[in-house]
ROMAR-52954 format. One line per 3 residues: for each residue z, y, x of N, C-alpha, C, O, CB. Coordinates in Angstrom, 2 decimals. Each point is the difference from the previous one (the first is absolute). Glycine has a CB too. Layout:
BEGIN
Z,Y,X,Z,Y,X,Z,Y,X,Z,Y,X,Z,Y,X | ... $
% end
This chain:
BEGIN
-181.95,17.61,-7.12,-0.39,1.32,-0.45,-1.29,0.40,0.70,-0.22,-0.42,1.14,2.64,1.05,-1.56 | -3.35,0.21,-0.26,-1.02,0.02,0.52,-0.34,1.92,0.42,0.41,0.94,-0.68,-1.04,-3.75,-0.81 | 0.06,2.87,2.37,-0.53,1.43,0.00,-0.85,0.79,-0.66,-1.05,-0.64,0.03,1.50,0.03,1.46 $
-0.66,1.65,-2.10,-0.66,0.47,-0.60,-0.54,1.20,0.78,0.64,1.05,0.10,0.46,-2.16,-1.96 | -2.66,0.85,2.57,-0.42,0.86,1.24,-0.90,0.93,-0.82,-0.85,-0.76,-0.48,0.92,-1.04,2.68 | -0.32,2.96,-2.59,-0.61,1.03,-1.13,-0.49,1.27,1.32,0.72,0.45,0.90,1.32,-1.02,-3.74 $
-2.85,0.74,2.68,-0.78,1.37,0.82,0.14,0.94,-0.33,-0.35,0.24,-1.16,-1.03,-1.01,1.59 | 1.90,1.72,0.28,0.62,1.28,0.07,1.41,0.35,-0.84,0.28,0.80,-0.89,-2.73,-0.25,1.29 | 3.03,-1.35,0.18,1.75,-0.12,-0.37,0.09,0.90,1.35,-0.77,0.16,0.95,1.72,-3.01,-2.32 $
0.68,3.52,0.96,1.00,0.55,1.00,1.18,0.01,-0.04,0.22,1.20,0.15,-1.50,-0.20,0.10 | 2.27,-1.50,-0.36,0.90,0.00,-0.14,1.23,0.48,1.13,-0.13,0.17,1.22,-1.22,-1.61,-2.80 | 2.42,1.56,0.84,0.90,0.23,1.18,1.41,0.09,-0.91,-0.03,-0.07,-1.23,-1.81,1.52,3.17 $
3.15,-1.26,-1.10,1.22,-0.54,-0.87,0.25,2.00,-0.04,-0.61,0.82,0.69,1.93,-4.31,0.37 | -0.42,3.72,-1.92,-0.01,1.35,-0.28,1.57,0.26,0.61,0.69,-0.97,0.33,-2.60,1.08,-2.68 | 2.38,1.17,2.46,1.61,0.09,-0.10,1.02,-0.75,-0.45,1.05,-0.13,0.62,-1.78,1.70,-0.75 $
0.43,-2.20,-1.18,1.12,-0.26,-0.55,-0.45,-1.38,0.15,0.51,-0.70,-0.87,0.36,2.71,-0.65 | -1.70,-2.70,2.38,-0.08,-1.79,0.30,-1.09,0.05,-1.10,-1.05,-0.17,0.61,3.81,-1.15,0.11 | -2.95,1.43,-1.66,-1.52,-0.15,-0.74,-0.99,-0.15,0.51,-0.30,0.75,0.93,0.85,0.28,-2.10 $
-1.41,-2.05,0.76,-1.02,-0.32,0.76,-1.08,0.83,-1.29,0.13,-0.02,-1.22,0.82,-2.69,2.95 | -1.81,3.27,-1.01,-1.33,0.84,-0.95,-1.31,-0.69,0.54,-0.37,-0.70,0.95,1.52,3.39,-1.16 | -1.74,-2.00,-1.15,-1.18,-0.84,0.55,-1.55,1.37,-0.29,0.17,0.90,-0.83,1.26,-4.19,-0.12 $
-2.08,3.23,1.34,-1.09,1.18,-0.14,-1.50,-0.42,0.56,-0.06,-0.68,1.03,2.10,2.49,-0.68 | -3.05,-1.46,-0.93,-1.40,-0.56,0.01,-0.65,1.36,0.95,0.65,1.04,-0.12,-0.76,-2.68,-2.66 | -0.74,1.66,3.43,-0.90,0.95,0.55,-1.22,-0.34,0.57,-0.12,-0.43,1.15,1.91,1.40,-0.85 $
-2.60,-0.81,-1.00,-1.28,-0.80,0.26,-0.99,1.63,1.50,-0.17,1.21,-0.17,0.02,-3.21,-3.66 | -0.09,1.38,4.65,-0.39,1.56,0.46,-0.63,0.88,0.04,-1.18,-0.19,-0.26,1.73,-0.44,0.82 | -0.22,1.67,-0.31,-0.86,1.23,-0.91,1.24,0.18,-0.98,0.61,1.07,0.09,-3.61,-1.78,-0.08 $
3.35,-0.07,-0.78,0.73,0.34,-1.03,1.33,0.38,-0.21,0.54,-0.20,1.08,-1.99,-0.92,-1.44 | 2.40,1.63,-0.52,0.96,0.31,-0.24,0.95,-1.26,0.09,-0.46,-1.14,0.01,-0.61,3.07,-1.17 | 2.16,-1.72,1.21,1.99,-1.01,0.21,-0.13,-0.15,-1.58,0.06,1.10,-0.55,2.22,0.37,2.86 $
-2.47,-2.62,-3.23,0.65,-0.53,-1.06,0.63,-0.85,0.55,-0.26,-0.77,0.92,-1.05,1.17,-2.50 | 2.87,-0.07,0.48,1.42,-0.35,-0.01,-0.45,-1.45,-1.19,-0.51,0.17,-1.11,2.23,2.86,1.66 | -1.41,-4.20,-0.03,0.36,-1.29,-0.53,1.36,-0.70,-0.79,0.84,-0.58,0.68,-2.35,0.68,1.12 $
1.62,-0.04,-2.84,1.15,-0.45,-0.88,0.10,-1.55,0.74,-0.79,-0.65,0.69,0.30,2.24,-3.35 | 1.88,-1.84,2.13,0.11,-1.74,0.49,-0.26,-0.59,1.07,-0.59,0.55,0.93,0.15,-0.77,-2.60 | 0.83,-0.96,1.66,-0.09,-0.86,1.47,-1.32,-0.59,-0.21,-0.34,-0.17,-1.17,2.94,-0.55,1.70 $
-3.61,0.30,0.63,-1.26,-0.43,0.52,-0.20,-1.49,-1.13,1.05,-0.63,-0.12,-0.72,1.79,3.20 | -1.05,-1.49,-3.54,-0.30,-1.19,-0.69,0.49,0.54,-1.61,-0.77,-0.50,-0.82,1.18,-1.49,3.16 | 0.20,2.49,-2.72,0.70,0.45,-1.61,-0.98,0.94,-0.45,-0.51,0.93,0.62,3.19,-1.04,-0.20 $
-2.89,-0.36,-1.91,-0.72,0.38,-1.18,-0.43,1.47,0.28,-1.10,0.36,0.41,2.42,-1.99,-2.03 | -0.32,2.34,1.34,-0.31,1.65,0.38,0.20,0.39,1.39,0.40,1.14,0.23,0.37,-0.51,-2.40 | -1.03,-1.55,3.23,-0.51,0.71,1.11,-2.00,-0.35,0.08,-0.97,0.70,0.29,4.02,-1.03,1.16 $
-2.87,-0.93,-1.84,-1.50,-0.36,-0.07,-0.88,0.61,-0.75,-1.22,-0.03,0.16,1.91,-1.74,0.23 | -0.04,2.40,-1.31,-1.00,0.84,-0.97,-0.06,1.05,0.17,-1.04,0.62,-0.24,1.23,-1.63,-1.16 | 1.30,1.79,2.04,-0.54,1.72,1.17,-0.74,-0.41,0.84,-1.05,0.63,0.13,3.00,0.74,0.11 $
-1.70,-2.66,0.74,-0.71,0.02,1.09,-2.15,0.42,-0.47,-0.94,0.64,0.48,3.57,-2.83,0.72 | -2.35,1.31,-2.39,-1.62,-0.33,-0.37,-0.64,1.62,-0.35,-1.17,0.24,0.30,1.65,-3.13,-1.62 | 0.27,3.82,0.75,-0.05,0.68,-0.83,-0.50,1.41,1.33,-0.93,0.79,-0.03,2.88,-2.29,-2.33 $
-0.92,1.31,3.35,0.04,0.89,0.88,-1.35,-0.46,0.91,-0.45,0.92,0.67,3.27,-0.42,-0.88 | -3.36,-1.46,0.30,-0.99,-0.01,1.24,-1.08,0.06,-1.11,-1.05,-0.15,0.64,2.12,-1.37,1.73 | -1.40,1.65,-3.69,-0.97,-0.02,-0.73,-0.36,1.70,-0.40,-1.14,0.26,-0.38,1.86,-2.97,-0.39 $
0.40,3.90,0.90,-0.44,0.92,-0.19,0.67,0.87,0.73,0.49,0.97,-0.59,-1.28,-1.68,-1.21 | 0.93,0.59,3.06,0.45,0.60,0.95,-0.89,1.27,0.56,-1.00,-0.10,0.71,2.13,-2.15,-0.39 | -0.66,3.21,-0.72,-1.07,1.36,0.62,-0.31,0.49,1.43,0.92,0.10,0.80,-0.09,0.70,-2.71 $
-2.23,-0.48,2.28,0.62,0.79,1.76,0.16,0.62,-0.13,-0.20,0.70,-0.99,-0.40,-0.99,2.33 | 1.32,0.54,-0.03,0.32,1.53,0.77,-0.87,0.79,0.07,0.31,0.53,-1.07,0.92,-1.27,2.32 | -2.05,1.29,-0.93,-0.88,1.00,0.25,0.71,0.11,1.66,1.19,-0.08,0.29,-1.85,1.42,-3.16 $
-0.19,-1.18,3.52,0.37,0.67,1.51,0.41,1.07,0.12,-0.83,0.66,-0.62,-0.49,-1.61,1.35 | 2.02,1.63,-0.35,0.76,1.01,0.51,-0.54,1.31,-0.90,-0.11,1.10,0.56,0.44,-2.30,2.02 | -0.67,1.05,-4.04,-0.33,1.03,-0.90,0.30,1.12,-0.37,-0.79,0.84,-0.43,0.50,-2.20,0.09 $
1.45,1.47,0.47,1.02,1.37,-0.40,-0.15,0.78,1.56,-0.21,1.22,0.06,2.44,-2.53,-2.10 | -2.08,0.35,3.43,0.34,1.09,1.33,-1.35,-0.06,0.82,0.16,-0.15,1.22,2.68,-0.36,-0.88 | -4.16,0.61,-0.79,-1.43,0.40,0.83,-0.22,1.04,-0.78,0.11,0.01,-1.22,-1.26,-2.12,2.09 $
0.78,3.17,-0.03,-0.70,1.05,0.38,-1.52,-0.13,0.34,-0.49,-0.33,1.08,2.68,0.94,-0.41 | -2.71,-0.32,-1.64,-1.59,0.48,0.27,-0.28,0.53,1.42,0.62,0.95,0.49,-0.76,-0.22,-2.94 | -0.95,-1.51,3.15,-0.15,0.59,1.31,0.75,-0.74,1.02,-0.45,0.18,1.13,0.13,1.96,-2.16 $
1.02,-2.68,0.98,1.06,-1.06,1.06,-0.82,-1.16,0.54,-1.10,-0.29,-0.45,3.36,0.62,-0.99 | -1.63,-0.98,2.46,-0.03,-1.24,0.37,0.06,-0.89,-1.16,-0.85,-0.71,-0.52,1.77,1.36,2.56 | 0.66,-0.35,-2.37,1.00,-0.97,-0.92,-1.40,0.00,-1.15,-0.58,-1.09,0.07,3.96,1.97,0.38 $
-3.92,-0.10,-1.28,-0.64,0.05,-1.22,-1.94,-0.69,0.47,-0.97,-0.33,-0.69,3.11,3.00,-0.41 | -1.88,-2.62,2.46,-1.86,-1.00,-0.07,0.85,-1.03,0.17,-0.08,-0.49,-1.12,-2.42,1.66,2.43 | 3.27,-1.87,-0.70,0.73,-1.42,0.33,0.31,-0.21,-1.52,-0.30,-1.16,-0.31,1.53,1.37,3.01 $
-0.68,0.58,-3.88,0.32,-0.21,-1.10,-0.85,-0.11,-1.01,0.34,-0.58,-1.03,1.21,1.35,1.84 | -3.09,-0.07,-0.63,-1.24,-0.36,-0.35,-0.46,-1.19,0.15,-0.11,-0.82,-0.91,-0.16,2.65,1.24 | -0.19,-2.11,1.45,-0.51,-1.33,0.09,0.90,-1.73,-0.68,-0.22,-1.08,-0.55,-0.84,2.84,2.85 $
1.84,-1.13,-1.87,1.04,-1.20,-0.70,-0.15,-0.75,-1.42,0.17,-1.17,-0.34,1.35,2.56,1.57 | -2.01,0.00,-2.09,0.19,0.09,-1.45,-1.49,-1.06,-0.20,-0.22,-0.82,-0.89,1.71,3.79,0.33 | -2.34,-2.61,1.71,-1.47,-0.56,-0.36,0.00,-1.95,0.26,-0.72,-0.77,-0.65,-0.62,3.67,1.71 $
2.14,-3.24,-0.17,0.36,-1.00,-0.01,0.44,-1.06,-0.77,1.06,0.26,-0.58,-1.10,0.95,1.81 | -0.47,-2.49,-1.47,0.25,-0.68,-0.88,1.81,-0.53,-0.33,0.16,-0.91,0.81,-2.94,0.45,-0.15 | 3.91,0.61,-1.33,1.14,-0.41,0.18,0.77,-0.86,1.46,0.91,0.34,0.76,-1.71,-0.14,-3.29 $
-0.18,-1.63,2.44,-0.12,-0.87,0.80,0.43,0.33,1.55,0.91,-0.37,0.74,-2.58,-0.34,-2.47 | 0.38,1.73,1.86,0.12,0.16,1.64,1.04,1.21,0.28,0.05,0.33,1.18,-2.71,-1.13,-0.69 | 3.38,1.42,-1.26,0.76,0.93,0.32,1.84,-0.08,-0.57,0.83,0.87,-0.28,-3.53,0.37,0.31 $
2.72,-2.49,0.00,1.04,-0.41,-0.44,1.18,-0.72,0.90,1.03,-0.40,-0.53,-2.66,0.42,-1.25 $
% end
């Protein structure tokens, strides 16, 4: 049997012994993964989810004009993805 090693997997076993599976590329939001690792419709959420995965925006809804938090939430924004990730 072979491993199937995929970038930005998370997994973990749930309450009821289920093993889940979920993508988070960073910056980005928890997509929830159908099926076990290597199978048809996990490979095609997996593909699907790292191809149009949206950001976060930094802390958008809780800065206040005039703050610390909102120039740190400025400069950030000016930054290329890469280095602030």
């Amino acid at each position: 049997m072979t491993n199937i090693r995929l970038r930005y997997i998370k997994q973990f076993v749930d309450r009821h012994g289920r093993a889940r599976f979920y993508v988070r590329k960073p910056g980005c939001k928890l997509v929830a993964l159908p099926g076990l690792p290597g199978s048809t419709e996990f490979m095609e959420s997996y593909a699907a989810a790292i191809a149009d995965m949206p950001r976060i925006e930094v802390a958008e809804r809780r800065t206040w004009r005039g703050t610390v938090n909102a120039a740190i939430v400025g400069y950030l924004g000016t930054l290329p993805p890469a280095l602030h990730s």
